[in-house]
C-alpha positions in Angstrom: 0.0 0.0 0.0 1.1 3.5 -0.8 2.3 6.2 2.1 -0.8 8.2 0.7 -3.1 5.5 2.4 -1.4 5.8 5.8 -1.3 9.3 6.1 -5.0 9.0 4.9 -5.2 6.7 8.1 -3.3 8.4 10.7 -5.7 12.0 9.3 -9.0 10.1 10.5 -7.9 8.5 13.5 -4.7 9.7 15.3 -6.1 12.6 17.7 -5.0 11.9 21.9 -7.8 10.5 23.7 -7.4 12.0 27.0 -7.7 15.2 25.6 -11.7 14.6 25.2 -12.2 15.8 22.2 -11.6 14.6 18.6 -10.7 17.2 16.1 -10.8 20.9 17.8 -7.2 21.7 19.3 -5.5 20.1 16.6 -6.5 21.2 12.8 -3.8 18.5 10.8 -3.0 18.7 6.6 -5.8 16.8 5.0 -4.1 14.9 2.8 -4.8 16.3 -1.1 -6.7 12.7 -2.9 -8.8 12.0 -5.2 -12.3 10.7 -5.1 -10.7 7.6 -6.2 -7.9 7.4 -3.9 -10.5 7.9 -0.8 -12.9 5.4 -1.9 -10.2 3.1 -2.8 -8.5 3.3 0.4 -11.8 3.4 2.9 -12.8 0.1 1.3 -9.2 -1.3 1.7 -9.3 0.1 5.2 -12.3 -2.0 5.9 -11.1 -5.1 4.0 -8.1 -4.8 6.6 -10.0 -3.4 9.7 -8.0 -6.1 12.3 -4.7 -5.3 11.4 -4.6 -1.4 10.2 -6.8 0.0 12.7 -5.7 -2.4 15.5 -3.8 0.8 17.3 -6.1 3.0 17.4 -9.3 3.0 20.2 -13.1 2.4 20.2 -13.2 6.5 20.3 -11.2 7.1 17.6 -12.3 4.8 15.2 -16.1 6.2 16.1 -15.0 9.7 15.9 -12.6 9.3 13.0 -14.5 7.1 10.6 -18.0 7.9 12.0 -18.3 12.1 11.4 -15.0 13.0 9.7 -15.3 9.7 7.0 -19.7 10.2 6.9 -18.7 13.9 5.8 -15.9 12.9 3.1 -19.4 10.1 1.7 -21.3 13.0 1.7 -20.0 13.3 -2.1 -20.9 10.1 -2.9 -24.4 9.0 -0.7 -27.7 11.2 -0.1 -27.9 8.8 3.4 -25.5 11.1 4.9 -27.7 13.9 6.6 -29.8 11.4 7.8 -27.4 9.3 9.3 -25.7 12.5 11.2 -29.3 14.2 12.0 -29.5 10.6 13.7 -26.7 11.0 15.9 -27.5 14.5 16.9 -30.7 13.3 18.3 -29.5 10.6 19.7 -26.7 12.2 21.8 -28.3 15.6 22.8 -26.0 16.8 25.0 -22.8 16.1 23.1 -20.0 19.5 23.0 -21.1 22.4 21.4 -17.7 22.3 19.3 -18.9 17.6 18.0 -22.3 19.5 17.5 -21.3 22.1 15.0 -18.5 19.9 13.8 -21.5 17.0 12.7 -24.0 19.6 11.6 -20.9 20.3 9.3 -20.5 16.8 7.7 -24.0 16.7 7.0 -23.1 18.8 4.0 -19.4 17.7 3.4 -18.0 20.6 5.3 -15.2 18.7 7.1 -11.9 19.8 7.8 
């Protein structure tokens, strides 16, 4: 696999835990891909979910893959809002900065 797919990798998931928030003190380089490059490497991810994402905890991998990856398949599903609008209601009293930060993916807006 190329170095594009693990910086892809460590973009979505590598943020410190026991800070207690996911994306908000820290604003790294998205990596610049294609639409083809993204899709190819979130399926690959998935093919190879044991042993890529094996590091990284339960609360990254829902942070990382859940809001930042749902706003990325914005481009490519109209299930997207829905999803996210789900979430919202479902966790009420999440952070205001997770709140605006999902509200965002709804409509691709991620950094």
């Amino acid at each position: 696999m190329n170095i594009n797919y693990y910086v892809f990798i460590n973009f979505l998931f590598d943020r410190d835990q026991h800070k207690g928030e996911w994306r908000y003190n820290e604003y790294p380089q998205e990596p610049e891909l294609t639409g083809e490059e993204v899709t190819f490497f979130v399926k690959h991810m998935l093919d190879n979910y044991d042993s890529d994402l094996s590091q990284y905890s339960d609360w990254q991998l829902a942070l990382g893959f859940g809001l930042h990856g749902l706003g990325h398949m914005e481009l490519y599903t109209n299930d997207v809002p829905k999803i996210i609008r789900k979430f919202l209601k479902s966790n009420p009293n999440i952070n205001v900065q997770l709140k605006k930060y999902a509200k965002n993916a709804e409509y691709g807006c991620v950094l």
